[in-house]
C-alpha positions as CSV (number, residue, x, y, z in Angstrom):
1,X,23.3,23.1,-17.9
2,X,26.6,23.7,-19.6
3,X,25.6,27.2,-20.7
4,X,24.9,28.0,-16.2
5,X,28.3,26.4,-15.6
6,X,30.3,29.0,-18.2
7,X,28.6,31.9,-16.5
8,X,29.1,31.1,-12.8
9,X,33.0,30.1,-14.2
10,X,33.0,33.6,-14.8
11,X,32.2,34.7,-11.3
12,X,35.8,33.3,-10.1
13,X,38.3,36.1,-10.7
14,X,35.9,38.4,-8.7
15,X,34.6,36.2,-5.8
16,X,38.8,35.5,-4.9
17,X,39.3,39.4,-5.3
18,X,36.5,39.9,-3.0
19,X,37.8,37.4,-0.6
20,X,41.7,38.0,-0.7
21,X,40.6,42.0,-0.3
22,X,38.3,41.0,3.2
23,X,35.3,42.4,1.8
24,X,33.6,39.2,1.9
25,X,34.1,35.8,3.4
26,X,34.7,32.2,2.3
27,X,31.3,31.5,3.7
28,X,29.5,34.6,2.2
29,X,31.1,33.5,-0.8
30,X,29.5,30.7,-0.8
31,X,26.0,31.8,-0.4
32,X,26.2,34.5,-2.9
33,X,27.5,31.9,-5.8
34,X,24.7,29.2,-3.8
35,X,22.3,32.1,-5.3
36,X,24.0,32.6,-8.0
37,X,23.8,29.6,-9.1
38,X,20.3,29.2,-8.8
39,X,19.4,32.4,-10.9
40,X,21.7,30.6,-13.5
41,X,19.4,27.6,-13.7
42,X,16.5,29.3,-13.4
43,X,17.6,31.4,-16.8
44,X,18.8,28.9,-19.0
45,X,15.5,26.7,-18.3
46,X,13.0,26.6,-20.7
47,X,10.2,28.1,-18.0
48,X,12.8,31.3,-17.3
49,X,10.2,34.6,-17.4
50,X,11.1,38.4,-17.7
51,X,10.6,38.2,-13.7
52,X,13.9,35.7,-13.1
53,X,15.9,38.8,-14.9
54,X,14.6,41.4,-13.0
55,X,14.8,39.5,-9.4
56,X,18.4,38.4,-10.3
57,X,19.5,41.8,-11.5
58,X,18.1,43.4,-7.8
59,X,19.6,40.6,-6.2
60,X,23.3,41.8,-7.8
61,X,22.4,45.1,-7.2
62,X,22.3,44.6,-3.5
63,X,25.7,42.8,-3.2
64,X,27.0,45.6,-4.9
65,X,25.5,48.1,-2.9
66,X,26.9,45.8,0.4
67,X,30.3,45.4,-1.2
68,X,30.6,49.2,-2.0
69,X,29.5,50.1,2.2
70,X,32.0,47.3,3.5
71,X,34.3,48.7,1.2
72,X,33.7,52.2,2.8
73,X,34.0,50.8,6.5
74,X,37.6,49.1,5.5
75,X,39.4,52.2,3.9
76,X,37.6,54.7,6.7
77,X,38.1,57.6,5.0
78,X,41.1,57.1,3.1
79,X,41.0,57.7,-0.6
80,X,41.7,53.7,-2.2
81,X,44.5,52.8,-4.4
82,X,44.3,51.4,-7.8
83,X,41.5,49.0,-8.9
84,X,40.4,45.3,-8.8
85,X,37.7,43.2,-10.6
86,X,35.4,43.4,-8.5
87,X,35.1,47.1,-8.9
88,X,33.8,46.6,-11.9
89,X,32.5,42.8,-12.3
90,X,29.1,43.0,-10.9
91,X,28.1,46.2,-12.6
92,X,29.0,44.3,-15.8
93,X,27.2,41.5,-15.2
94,X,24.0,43.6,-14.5
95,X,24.3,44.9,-17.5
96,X,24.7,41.1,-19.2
97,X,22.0,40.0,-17.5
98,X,19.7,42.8,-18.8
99,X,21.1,42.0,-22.5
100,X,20.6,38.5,-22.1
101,X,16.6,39.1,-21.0
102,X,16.5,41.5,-24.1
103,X,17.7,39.1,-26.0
104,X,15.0,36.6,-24.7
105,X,12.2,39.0,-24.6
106,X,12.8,41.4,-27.4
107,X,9.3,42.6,-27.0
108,X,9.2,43.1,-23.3
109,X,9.5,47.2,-23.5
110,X,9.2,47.5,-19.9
111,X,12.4,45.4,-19.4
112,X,14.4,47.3,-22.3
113,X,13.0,50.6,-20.0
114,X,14.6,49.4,-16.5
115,X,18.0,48.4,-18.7
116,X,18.2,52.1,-20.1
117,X,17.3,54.1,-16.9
118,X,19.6,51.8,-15.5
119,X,22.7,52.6,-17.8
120,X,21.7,56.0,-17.5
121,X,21.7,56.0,-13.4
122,X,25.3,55.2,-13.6
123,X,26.4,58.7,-14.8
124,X,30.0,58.8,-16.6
125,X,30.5,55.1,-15.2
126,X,28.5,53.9,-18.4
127,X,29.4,55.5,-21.6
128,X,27.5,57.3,-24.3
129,X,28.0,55.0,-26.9
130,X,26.8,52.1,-24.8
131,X,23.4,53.4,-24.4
132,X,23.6,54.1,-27.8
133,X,24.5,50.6,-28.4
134,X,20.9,49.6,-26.3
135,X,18.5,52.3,-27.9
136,X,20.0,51.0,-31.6
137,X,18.9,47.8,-31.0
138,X,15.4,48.5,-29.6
139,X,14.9,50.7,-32.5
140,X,15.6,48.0,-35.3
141,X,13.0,45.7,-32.9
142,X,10.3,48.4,-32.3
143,X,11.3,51.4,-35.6
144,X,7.7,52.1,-35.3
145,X,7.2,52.9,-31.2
146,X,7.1,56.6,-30.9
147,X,7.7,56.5,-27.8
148,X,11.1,55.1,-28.2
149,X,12.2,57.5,-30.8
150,X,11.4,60.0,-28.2
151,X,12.8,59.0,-25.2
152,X,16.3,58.9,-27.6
153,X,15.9,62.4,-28.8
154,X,15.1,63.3,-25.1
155,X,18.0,61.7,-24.2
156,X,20.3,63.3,-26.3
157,X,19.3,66.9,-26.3
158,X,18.3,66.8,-22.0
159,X,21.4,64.4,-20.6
160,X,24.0,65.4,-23.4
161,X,22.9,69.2,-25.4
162,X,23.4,67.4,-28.3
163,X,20.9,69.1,-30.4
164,X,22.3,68.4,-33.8
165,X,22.2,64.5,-32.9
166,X,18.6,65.0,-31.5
167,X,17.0,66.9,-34.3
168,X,18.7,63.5,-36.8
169,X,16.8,61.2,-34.5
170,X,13.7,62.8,-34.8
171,X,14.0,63.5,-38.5
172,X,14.6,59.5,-38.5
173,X,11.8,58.7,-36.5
174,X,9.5,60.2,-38.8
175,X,10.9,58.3,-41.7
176,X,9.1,55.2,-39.8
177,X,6.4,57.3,-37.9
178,X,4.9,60.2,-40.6
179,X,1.9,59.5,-39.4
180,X,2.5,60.4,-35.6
181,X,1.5,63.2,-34.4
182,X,2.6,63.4,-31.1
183,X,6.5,62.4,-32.8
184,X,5.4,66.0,-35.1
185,X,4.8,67.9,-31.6
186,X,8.0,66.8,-29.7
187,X,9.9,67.7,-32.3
188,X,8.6,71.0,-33.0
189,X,8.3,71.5,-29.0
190,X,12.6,70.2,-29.1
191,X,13.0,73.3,-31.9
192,X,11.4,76.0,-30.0
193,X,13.1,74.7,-26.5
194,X,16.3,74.8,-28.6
195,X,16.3,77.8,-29.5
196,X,14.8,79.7,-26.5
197,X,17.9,78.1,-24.4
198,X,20.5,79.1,-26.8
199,X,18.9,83.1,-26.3
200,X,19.0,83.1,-23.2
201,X,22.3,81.1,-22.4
202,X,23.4,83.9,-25.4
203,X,22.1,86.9,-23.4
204,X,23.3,85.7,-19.8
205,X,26.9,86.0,-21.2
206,X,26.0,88.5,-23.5
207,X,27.8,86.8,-26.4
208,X,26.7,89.4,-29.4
209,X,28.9,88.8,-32.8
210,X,28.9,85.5,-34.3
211,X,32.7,84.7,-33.3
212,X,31.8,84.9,-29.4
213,X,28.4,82.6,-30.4
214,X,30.8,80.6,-32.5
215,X,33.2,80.0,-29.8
216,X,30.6,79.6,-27.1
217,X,29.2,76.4,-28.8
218,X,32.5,74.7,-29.7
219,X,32.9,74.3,-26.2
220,X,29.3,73.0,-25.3
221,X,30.5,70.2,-28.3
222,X,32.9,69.9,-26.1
223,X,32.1,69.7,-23.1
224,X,29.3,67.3,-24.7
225,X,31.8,65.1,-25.5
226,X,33.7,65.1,-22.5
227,X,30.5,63.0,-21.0
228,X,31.3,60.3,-23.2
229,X,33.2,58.3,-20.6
230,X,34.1,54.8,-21.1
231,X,33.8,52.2,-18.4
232,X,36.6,52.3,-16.0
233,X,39.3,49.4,-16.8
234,X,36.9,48.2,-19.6
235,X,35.9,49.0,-23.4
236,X,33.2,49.0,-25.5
237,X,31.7,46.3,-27.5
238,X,32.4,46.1,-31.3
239,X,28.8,47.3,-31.6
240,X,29.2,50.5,-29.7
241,X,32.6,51.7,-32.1
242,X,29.8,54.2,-33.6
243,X,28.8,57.2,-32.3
244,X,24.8,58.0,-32.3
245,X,21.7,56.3,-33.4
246,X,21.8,54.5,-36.3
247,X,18.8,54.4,-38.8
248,X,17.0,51.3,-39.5
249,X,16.5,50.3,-42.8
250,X,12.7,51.9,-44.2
251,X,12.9,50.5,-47.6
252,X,12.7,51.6,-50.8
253,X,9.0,53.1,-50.7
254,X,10.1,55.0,-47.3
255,X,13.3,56.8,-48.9
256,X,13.8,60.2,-49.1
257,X,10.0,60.6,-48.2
258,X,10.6,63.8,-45.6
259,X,13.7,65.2,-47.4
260,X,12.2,68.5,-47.1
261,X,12.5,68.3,-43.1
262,X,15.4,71.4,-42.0
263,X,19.3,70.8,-42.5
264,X,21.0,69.2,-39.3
265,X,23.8,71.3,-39.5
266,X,21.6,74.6,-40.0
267,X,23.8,77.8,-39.0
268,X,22.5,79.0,-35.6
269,X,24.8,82.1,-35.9
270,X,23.0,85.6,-35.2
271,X,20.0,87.1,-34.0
272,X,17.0,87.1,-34.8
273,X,16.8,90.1,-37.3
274,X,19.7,88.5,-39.2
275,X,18.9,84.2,-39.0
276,X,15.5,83.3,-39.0
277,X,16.1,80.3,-37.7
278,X,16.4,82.0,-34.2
279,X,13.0,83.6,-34.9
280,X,11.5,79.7,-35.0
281,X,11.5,79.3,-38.7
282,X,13.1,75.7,-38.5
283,X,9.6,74.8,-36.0
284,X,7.4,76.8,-38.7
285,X,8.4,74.5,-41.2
286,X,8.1,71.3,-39.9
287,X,4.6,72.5,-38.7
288,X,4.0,73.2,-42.1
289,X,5.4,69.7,-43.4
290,X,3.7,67.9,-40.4
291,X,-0.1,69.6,-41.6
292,X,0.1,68.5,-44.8
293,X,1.6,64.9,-44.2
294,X,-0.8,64.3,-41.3
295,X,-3.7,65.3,-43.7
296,X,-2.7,63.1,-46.4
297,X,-2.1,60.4,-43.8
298,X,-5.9,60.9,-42.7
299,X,-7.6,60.8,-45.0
300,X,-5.8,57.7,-46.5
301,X,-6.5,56.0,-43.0
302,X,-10.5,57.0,-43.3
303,X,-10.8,56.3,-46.8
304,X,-9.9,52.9,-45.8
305,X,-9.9,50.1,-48.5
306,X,-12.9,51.3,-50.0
307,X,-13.2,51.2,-54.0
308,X,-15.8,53.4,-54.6
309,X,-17.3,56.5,-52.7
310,X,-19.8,58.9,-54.0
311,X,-19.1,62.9,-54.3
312,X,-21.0,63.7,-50.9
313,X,-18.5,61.3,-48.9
314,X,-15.4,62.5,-50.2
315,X,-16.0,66.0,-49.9
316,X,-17.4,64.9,-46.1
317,X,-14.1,63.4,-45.5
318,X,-11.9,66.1,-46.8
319,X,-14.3,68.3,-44.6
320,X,-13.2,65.9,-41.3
321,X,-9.8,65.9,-42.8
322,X,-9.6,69.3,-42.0
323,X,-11.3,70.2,-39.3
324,X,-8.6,67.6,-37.6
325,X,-5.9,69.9,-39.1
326,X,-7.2,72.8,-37.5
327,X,-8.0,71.1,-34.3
328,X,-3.9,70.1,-34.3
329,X,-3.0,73.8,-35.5
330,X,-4.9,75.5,-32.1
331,X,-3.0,72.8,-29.4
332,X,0.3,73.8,-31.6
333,X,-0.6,77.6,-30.8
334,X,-1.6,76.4,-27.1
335,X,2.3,75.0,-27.4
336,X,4.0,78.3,-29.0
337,X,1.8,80.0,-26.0
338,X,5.0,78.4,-23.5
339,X,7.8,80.1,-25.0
340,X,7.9,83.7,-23.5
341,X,11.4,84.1,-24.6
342,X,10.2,84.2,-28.6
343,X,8.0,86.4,-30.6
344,X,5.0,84.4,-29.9
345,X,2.7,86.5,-32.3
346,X,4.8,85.8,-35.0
347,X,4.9,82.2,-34.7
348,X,1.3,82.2,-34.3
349,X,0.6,84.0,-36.9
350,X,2.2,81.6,-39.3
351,X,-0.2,78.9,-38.0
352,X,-3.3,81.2,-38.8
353,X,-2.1,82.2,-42.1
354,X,-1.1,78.7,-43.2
355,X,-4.7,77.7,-42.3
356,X,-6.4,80.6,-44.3
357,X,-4.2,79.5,-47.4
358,X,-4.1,75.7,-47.5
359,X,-6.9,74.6,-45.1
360,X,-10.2,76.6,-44.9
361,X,-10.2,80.4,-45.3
362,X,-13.6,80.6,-43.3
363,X,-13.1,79.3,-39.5
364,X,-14.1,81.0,-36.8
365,X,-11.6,79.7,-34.4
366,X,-8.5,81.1,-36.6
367,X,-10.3,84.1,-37.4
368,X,-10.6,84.7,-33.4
369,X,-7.0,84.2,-32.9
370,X,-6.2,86.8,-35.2
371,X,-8.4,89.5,-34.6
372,X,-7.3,89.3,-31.3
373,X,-3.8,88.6,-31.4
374,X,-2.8,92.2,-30.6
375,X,-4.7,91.5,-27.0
376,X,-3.7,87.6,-26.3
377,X,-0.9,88.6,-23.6
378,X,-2.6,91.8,-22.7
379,X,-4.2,91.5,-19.1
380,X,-6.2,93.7,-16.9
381,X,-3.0,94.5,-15.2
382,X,-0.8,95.4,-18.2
383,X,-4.2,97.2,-20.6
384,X,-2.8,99.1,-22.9
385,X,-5.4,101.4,-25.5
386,X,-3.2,101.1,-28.5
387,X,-2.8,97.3,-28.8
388,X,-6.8,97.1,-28.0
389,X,-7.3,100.0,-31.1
390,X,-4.8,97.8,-33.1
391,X,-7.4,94.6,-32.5
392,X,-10.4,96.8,-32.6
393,X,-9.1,98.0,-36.5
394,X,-8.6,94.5,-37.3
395,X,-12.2,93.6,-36.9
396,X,-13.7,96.6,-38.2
397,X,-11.5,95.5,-41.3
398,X,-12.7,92.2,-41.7
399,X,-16.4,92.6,-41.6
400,X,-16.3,95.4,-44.2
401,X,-14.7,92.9,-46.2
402,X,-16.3,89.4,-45.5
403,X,-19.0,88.9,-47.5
404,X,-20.9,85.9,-46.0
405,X,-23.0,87.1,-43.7
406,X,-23.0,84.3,-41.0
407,X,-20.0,83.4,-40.9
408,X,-19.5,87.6,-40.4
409,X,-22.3,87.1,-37.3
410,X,-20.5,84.0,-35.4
411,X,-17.2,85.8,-35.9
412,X,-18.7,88.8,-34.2
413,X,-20.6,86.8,-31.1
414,X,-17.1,85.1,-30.6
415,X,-15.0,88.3,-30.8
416,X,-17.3,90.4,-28.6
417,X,-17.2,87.1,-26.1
418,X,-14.0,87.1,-26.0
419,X,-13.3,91.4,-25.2
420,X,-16.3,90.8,-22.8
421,X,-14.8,87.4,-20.9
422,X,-11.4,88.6,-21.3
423,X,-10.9,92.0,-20.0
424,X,-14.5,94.1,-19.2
425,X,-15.6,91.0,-16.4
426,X,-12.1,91.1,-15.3
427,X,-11.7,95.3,-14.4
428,X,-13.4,96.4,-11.4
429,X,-16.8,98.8,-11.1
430,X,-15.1,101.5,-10.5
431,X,-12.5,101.4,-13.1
432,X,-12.2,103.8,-15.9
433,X,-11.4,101.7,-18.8
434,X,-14.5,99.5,-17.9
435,X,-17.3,102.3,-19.5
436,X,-15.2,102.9,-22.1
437,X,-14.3,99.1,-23.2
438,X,-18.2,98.3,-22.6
439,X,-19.0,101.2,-25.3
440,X,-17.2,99.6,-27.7
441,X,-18.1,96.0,-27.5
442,X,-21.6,97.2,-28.0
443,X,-21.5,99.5,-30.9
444,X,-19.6,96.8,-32.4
């Protein structure tokens, strides 16, 4: 038990602070390195479980919590003076314990998730590279949990604004994760939050030429970096000297696989006339990227091993293949929906078009969602007669020019639906608009 001996060794600077300062006893001393002592043994045993961390890490986390309230009582108000080692001792040998338990039980995710959200609780006390330090190494165990991948991005963009280091950790994820599509989604979701924040901080302090915009995000960097706190009379381990997440190796047949994913360092300058990245064109194109990859990656998936497959079977699993692309394209257009802020009918649009050109250029879904685009955020409330002629003209124009006939009927049952579900059950009796709207959905 040589190894429980050097770890309770440790203990002594802090337990003779604690007592010389009257926080503690000789006595209570005692009991806590009694228990101490038995969490030691209890770890370096053969039998030790994930459970032994966890109760010994509570177990330090309420003598903290009682040193930091006698601590309180003692100064009564006043501000204290300096600082000792056992300001800082315990919360360090939390965090040791939680390493050590990662170290035994690299696959224990739930244990590596109380060590993060515990680093994280601890505000500026904890610094930015050390959780960086922790989510590094779970990544190299676990490259292919999307989950993971996710709650890092979320952590940098959410806790930090650090979009340029969020957008490199999703572009990494996928290196390891193509085949995700909920990794696709948060990252196109991260885009359009991104950029719906940046408008809106943008027009709060009306910051117009690029300069002011220029200026303005400088000092979010900054003020970024001023987060990045170390631990007070302590530093960093060797491994935390770099800043960020580092990539884990993919391999040669992984390299360079989703170069065509948007530039990190992408100019954000403007308005939307002038850069259309602030119309969402940086999310438009890793929609487009994510379609086609997650296609290719299904049908590789339901092709399976097989050697051989007649004509029929192909061209049924290309069918599948994309009907699963389009069912992905309409929750994507449930997702632009959200963002109020943008030009939602442009961003949908894109969707609808990029179906029509590289999926199916017959579906009754997509063909809904455009003939009826004009209308989508109209309500009973807000009717306006143009925008319903604009829709109105739209169909008209596509079944003068579809030529297969029952595709051109469901289209019509489903657009007529829609006018009828929509808006004409919606106005009451006695409403004007209601004759009228009925007349046209049925000479349509």
């Amino acid at each position: 038990m040589s190894k429980a001996r050097y770890y309770l060794e440790q203990c002594i600077p802090e337990v003779d602070d604690l007592v010389t300062q009257g926080i503690f006893t000789k006595q209570e001393v005692g009991s806590i390195m009694r228990k101490r002592t038995d969490f030691e043994h209890r770890l370096c045993s053969r039998g030790s479980s994930i459970n032994d961390y966890v109760r010994y890490v509570n177990y330090e986390g309420n003598v903290d919590k009682l040193r930091v309230k006698r601590i309180k009582r003692l100064l009564d108000g006043e501000k204290k003076k300096g600082h000792s080692i056992s300001d800082y001792s315990i919360q360090r040998r939390i965090e040791y314990i939680f390493q050590r338990g990662c170290n035994k039980f690299p696959t224990d995710l739930k244990f590596w998730s109380i060590y993060l959200n515990y680093l994280k609780s601890k505000g500026n006390k904890v610094s930015y590279k050390r959780i960086h330090s922790v989510y590094n190494q779970l990544l190299r165990l676990h490259p292919t949990n999307v989950d993971i991948w996710i709650s890092c991005a979320k952590f940098e963009y959410e806790i930090y604004a650090n979009f340029k280091s969020c957008r490199t950790v999703f572009q990494n994820g996928l290196r390891f994760n193509s085949d995700s599509e909920k990794l696709w989604y948060e990252y196109i979701k991260f885009e359009l939050n991104f950029i719906t924040k940046l408008l809106s901080r943008r027009k709060v302090l009306k910051l117009i030429n690029e300069r002011e915009q220029e200026m303005d995000m400088q000092n979010q960097r900054i003020e970024s970096k001023g987060h990045d706190g170390e631990m007070e009379n302590g530093n960093d381990t060797d491994d935390e000297e770099q800043s960020g997440v580092t990539m884990p190796t993919t391999g040669d047949s992984m390299k360079d696989k989703l170069n065509e994913l948007p530039d990190v360092d992408i100019s954000m300058l403007g308005n939307d006339e002038t850069n259309p990245a602030l119309k969402g064109d940086i999310a438009l194109t890793i929609y487009d990227i994510a379609m086609k990859t997650l296609l290719d990656s299904f049908l590789k998936k339901h092709r399976g091993y097989a050697l051989e497959s007649t004509a029929q079977e192909d061209q049924e699993l290309v069918d599948s293949g994309k009907q699963h692309i389009i069912d992905l394209s309409l929750q994507y257009i449930k997702l632009f929906d959200k963002f109020t802020e943008l030009n939602r009918i442009y961003l949908i649009n894109h969707v609808v078009q990029y179906i029509y050109n590289n999926i199916q250029d017959e579906n009754i879904e997509m063909c809904l969602v455009e003939l009826t685009l004009d209308v989508r955020y109209m309500t009973v409330e807000t009717f306006q007669d143009n925008l319903l002629q604009y829709s109105v003209k739209k169909y008209l124009s596509f079944v003068s020019k579809c030529k297969n006939t029952q595709y051109k009927k469901d289209v019509s049952l489903a657009y007529k639906d829609y006018l009828r579900t929509t808006f004409l059950d919606e106005l009451s009796v006695n409403d004007p608009k209601r004759g009228v709207l009925s007349s046209i959905i049925t000479t349509l």
